[in-house]
N, C-alpha and C positions, 0 to 999 in steps of 0.2 A: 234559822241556825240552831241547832241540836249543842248538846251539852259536850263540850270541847273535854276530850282525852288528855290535854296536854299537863295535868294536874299532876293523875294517875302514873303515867309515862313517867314524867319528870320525876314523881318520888320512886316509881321502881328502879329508875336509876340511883337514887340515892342511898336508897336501900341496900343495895347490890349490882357497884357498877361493873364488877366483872359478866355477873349473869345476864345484864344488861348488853353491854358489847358480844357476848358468846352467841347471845340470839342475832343479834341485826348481823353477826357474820356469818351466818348459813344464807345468809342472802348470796355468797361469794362463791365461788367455784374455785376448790382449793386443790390444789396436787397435792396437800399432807396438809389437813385441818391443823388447826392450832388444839394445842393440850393446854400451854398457858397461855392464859388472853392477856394479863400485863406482869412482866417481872419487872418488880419497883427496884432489884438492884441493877437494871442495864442502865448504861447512857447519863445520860444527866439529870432526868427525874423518872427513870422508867420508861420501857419499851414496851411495844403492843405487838401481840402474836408471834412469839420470837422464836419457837418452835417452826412455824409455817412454812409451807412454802407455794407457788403463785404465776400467777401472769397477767398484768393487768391488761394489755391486748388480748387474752384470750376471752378475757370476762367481758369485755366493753364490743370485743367483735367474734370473735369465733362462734362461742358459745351461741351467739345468735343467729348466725351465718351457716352455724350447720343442724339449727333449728325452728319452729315453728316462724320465726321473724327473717328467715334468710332472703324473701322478698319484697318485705317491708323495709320503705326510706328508713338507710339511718342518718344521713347527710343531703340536707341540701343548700348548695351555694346560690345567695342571690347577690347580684352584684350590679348596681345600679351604673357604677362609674364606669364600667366597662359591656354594660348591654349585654351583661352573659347569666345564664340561670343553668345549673347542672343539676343533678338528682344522684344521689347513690346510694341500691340496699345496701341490706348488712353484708349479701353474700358479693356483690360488685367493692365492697369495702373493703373486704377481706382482699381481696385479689389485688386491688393497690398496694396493700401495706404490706402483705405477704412478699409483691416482686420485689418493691421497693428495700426492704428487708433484706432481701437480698441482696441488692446492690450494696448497703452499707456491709454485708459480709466482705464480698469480693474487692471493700474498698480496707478490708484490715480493721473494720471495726468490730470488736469483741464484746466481751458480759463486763461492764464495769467501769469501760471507755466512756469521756464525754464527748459529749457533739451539741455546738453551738448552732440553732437554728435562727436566722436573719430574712422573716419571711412575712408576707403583708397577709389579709385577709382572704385566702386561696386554697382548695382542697390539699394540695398540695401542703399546704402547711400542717395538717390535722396528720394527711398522711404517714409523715415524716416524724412527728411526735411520737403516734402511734408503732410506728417502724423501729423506731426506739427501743421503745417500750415493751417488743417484740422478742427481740435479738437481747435483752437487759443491758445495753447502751443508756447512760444517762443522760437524760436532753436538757438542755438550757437556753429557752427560746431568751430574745434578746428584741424588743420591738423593733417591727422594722424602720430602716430610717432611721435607726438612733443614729449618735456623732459616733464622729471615730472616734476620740479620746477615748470616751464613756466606754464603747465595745474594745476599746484596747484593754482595758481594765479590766474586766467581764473575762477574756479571751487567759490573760495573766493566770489571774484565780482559777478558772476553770481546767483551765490547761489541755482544750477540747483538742481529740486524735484529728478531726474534720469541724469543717463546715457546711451548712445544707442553706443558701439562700437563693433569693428572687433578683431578676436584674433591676428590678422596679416596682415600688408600690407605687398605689394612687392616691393622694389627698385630695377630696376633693374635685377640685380641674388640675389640679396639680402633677406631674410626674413627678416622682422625687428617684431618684439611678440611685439603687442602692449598692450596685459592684464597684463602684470609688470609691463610697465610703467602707465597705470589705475593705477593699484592699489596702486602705491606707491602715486601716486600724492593725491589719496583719501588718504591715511596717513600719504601726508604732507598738506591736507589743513584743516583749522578748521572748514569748513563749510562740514559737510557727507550728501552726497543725499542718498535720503531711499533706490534708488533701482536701477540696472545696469543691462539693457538686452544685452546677449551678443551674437553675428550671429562667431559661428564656422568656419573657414574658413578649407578645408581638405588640405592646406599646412601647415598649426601649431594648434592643438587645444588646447585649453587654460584652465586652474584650474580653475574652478567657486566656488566662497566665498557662502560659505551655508548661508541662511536668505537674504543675498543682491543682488547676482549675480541670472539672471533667462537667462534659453536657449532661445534666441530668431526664430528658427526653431520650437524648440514645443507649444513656445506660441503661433505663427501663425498656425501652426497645430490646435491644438484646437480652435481656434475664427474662423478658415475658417471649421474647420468642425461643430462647432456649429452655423455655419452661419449669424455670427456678424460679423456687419462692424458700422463703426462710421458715422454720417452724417456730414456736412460742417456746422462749425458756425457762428453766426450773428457775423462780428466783425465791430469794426468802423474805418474808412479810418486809423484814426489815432493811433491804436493800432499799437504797436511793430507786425513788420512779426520776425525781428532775432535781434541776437547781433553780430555784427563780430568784434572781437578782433585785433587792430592793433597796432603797438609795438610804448608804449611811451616815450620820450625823459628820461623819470625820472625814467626806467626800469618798472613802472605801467602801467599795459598795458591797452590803452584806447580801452570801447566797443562802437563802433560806431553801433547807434538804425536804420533800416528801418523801416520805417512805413510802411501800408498795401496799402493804398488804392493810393498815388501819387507814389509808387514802381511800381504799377500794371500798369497805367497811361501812366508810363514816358518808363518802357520797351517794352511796345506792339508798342509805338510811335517809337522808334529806332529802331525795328527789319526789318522793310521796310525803312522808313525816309534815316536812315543813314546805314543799313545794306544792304539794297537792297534783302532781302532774304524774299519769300512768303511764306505762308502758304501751309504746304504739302513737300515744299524741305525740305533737309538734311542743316542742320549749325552743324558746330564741333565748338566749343571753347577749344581748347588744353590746359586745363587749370588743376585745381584740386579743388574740392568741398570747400576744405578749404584756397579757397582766394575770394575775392569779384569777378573776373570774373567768377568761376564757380559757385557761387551763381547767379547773373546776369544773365551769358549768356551761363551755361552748365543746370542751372534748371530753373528758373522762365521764361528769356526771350524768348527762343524759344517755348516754353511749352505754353505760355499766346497766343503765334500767332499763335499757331494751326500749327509749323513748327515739324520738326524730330529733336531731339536734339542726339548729340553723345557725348558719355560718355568710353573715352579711357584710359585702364592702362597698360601705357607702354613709353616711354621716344622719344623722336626724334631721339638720334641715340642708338646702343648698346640694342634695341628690335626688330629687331637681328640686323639691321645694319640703318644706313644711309637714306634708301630708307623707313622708316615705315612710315613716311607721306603719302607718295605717293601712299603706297598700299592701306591705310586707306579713301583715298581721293578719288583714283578709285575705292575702291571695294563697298564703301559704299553711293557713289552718292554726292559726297558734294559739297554742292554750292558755300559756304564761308569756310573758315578756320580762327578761330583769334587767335593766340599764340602769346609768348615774342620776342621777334628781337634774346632773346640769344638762340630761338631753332634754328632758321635761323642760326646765327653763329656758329651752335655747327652744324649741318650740312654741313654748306660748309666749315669748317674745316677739316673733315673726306672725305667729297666726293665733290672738289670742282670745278670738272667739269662738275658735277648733273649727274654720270652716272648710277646710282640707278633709276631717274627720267624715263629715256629711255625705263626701262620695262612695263611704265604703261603708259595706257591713261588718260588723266582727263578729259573726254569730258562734267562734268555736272560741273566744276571749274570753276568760275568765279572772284572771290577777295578773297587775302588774307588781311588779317586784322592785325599790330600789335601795340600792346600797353603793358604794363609794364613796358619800357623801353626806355630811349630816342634810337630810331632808327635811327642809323646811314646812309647817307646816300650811303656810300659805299653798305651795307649788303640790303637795299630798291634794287639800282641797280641791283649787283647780281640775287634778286629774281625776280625782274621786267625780266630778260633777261631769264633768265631758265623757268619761268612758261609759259612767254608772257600772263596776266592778272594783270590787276591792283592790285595794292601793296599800298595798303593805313593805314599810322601812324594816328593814335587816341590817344587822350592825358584823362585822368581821374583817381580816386583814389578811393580808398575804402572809404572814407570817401562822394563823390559825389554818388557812384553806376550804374552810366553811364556815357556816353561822354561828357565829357566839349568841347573840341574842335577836329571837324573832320573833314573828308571829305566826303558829305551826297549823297553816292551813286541812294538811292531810289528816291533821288532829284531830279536827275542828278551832276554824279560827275564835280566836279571845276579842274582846271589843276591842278596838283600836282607838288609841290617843293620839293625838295627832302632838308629833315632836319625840313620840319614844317609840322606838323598835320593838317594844312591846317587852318579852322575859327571854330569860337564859336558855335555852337548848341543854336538854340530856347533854352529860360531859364536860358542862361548864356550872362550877361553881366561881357566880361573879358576886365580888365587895366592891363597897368604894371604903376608902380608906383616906385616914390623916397623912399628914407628912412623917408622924412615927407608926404607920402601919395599923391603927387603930381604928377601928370598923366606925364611921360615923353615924348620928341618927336618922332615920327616912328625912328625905328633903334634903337634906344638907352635901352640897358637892364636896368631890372630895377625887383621888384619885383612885381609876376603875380598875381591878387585879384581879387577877381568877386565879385560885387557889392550885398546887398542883395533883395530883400529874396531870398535866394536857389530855384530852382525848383523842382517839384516835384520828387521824387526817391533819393533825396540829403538826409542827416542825417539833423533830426532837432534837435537832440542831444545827449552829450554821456552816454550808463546808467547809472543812479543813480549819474551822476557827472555834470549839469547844469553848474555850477562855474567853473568847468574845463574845458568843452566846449565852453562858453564865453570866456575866461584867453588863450586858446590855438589857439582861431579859429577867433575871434573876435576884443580883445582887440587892439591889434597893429596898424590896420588899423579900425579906427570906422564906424559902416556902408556897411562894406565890410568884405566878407571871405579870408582869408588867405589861398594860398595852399601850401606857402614855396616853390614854385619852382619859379625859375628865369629865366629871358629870355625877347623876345623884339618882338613888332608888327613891321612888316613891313609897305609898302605904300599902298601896297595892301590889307591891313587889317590881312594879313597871323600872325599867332603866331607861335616864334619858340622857344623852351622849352631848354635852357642850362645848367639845371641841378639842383638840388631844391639849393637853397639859401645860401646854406653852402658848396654846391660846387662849391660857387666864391670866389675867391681865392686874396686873396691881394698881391699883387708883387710890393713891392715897392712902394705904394700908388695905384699901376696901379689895376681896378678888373677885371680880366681875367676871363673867362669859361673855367673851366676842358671838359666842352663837347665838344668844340673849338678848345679846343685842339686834346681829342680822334679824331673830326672826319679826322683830318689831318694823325693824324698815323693810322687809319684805312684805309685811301688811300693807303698805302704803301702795295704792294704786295705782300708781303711774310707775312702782319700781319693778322688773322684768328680774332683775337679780342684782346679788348684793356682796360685799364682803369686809368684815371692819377686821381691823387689825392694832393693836395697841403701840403708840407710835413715845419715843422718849422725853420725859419730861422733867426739866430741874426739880419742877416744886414737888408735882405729886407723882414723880414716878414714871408714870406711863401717864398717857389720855388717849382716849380711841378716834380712831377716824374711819369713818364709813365711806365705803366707795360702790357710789350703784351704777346700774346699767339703767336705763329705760327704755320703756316698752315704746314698741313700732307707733309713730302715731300721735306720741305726747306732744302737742306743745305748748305748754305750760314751761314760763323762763325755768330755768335751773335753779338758778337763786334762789325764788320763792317755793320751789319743790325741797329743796336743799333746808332752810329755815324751817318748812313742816316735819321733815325729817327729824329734827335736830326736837320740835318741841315734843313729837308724837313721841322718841325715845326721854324726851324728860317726863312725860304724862304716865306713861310705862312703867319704868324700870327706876324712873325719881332720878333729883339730881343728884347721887351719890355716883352716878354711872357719869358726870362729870361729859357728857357725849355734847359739842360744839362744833365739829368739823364734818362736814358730808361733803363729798368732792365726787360731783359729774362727772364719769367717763364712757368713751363709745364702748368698751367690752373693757372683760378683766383678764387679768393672764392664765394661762391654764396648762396642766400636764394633758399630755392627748388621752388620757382616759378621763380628763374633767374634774381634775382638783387642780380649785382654786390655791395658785403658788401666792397665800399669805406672807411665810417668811420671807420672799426676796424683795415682795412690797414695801414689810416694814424693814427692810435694810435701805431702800430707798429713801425712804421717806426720814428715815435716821440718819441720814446722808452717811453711812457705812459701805466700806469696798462690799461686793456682791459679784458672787459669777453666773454668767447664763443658765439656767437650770439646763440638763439635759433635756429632760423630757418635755421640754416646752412646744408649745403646740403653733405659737408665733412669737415669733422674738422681738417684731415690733410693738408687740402692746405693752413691752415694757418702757420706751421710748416714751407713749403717751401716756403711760402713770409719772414719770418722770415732769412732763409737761404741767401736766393737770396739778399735779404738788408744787411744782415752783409758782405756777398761779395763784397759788393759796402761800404761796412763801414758804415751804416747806423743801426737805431733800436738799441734796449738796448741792 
């Protein structure tokens, strides 16, 4: 390992962060370069390239398509639950998005319209973002399978001209008919889009509403056989690319805005920078369309570098087994992988002496990538020893759109610690800070804020809600972004991320990390995965209660697994962490991109009213948190 650039980089950024961004945007293909690269009076802390103007379909497909890569994969779909594998260059890319493109013309959709996409893991879904993107329609995917409520709400805010969904995703063995839940949500919101193209899927086909619903196979049928397609439009850096919906404190779900032209920018810069992946390999992002990573880094990011993106529907284990990585990893060339830590755990739980691994080769493997979740570093180790390839944690949010803090392989990677994402990325100046905003000493947690203005590819703010972007994101710390998560710089400048801010826990005056804690009972051998959450207490406050999973295999009583638990975190962490209570359960509950839903745990366990998370990925496992606390006498 050679002497890592990412020093140098990072101070020429600091030096001079405009000439800094002016460079990584000649990476872009501009219809009118930028003159200024940030005017600190636009918007709410300043706007990036506000002169420009752009297309990000053109730069992620055309540009390719009618270039040296126009026969080079830029897409391919594997899909295990449905026994289907597709392939498409950049120039077969083009010609989907280009007709399809067109259909949304001829459907009255314009520069500046929204359109809510309700689509599972299917080319079709990329298309249709991209088609978007095309025509400067702003898209607002919406996972598929969400509840109607949830998408009623979504549909309100957005106030989309159309809809573009699937009759049906797959979970699993699951069918889940997602045109009932369309259409109901259309009939609980008050806002009706004129018009719903709908792509038939032959495992469920769906009732289409006469006057609203249109087949979206015959529309492209006829615009490809009349030989319409739509061109790429002038937009300016600073037009909306999407809206991504992420869930707010006050049940109103905030839409976080990307802009076009510092999106385009900031992810061509990370695909090499910090990904280390070129132009021409294969990157998977194991992600799903409907979270900011696979907007990111399943469509725009790889797509913009002229890389192969992969587009996978089918789960880490149970499609068919344990080993679907690995087949997906060798059959299809892949350079990088970036998934959740909780697919990592949900594999070495079922298979954890990696013996799925053994049947394949990964000869064109080189880093796994994980973020979503603070990565523990038990489950890092783990993977560090079965892959033998670097295993590198990145820290960032839907609200950012790329890395806050990583470890910048295309740099040359830094040593890795295991439990921190390692430093800041160019564009982010991160603190941690007191509760009055004052920078605390190495070591010391505190809450984590990055200074402004945002870099480019960050949210400059939320739709249609200025005053609540301000009030949510700004207010608290003046000057600086809030990201709610907590945690503490080391000497070495390392950040290490403890768990957002509300899961520090007071014990007694003392404030502890729930993360601090997991990573201790995740040492323990027989635990597969883990989650403690600070539950209420007359005397001291809060006290923590740990809730683990176990690995395939164990059988060792619970009891006495439960009691080492309980001493290994007083041996640890000391008894000031006050930790007593470890509670046995078959799995934990989870959002379908695999965070651990703590808060609704501890509304249980507080015996507090609680509503169904939307994004829950089974709604029965809350039933058996509920169980498993009354066993211990806990919960209402």
């Amino acid at each position: 390992m050679g002497e890592s650039r990412y020093h140098e980089t990072y101070r020429s950024w600091q030096a001079d962060p405009e000439a800094f961004w002016r460079n990584a945007a000649a990476a872009i293909d501009w219809v009118k370069p930028p003159t200024v690269i940030l005017d600190r009076q636009a918007g709410l802390y300043g706007r990036w390239f506000t002169d420009a103007t752009c297309n990000t379909c053109y730069n992620a497909v055309d540009r390719h398509a009618e270039g040296a890569r126009a026969d080079q994969a830029a897409l391919i779909y594997d899909s295990p639950v449905t026994g289907s594998k597709l392939s498409f260059t950049f120039a077969e890319l083009k010609r989907e998005v280009a007709t399809l493109a067109a259909v949304l013309l001829d459907m009255g959709i314009a520069r500046g319209d929204r359109v809510i996409l309700y689509m599972p893991m299917i080319p079709e879904a990329v298309f249709a973002m991209l088609a978007c993107a095309r025509i400067g329609a702003i898209h607002s995917v919406v996972f598929g399978g969400f509840a109607a409520k949830e998408m009623a709400t979504r549909i309100d805010d957005a106030r989309p001209k159309a809809i573009l969904a699937a009759s049906c995703g797959i979970e699993g063995a699951k069918i889940v008919a997602y045109k009932p839940l369309l259409d109901e949500a259309i009939d609980l919101s008050a806002h009706k889009p004129e018009s719903c193209l709908i792509l038939q899927r032959p495992q469920l086909a769906a009732t289409l509403r006469s006057g609203r619903d249109h087949d979206w196979a015959g529309a492209v049928t006829t615009a490809r056989e009349a030989g319409r397609t739509a061109d790429c439009a002038e937009m300016r850096a600073t037009d909306p690319l999407y809206v991504l919906y992420t869930s707010g404190t006050t049940g109103k779900p905030k839409g976080v805005v990307r802009d076009t032209g510092g999106h385009m920018v900031a992810l061509v810069w990370s695909m090499f920078n910090l990904y280390g992946v070129r132009p021409g390999e294969v990157f998977w992002a194991a992600s799903d369309v409907g979270w900011v990573v696979g907007h990111s880094y399943i469509v725009y990011g790889p797509l913009l570098a002229g890389c192969t993106t992969l587009l996978y529907e089918g789960k880490p284990v149970g499609t068919p087994d344990p080993g679907a990585y690995w087949r997906v990893i060798a059959e299809h060339k892949v350079a990088a992988l970036f998934t959740a830590p909780t697919a990592f755990r949900a594999i070495r739980k079922e298979d954890p002496e990696a013996r799925h691994l053994k049947r394949e080769t990964l000869s064109h493997f080189r880093t796994l990538f994980l973020a979503g979740e603070r990565a523990d570093p038990d489950t890092v180790k783990w993977a560090e020893d079965i892959l033998q390839v670097a295993v590198i944690d990145h820290w960032w949010q839907t609200e950012t759109g790329w890395c806050m803090v990583g470890n910048p392989v295309g740099l040359g990677m830094l040593p890795v610690k295991h439990g921190s994402p390692t430093v800041p990325m160019p564009g982010y100046d991160i603190q941690v800070v007191d509760e009055a905003g004052k920078p605390v000493p190495a070591g010391q947690m505190g809450s984590i804020v990055v200074k402004l203005p945002l870099p480019p590819g960050a949210f400059p703010t939320l739709w249609q809600a200025d005053e609540r972007f301000r009030e949510a994101y700004l207010a608290e710390f003046p000057g600086f972004y809030k990201t709610a998560d907590a945690g503490f710089i080391d000497a070495d400048g390392y950040l290490y991320i403890m768990g957002r801010t509300d899961d520090i826990i007071n014990v007694a005056g003392h404030r502890l990390s729930t993360g601090g804690m997991e990573e201790v009972l995740a040492s323990h051998p027989a635990v597969a995965e883990c989650a403690v959450i600070g539950i209420a207490d007359a005397l001291k406050g809060e006290t923590p209660c740990g809730f683990v999973v176990l690995k395939a295999g164990v059988n060792t009583p619970h009891a006495t697994i439960e009691a080492e638990l309980v001493q290994l975190v007083r041996d640890r962490i000391g008894p000031v962490a006050a930790f007593k209570l470890a509670v046995t359960v078959a799995r934990l509950p989870k959002t379908r991109s695999g965070k651990i839903l703590r808060g609704t745990m501890k509304k249980i366990a507080d015996g507090d009213a609680w509503n169904m998370p939307a994004t829950i990925d089974d709604p029965a496992i809350l039933d058996e948190i509920t169980e498993a606390l009354k066993a211990k006498g806990l919960g209402a």
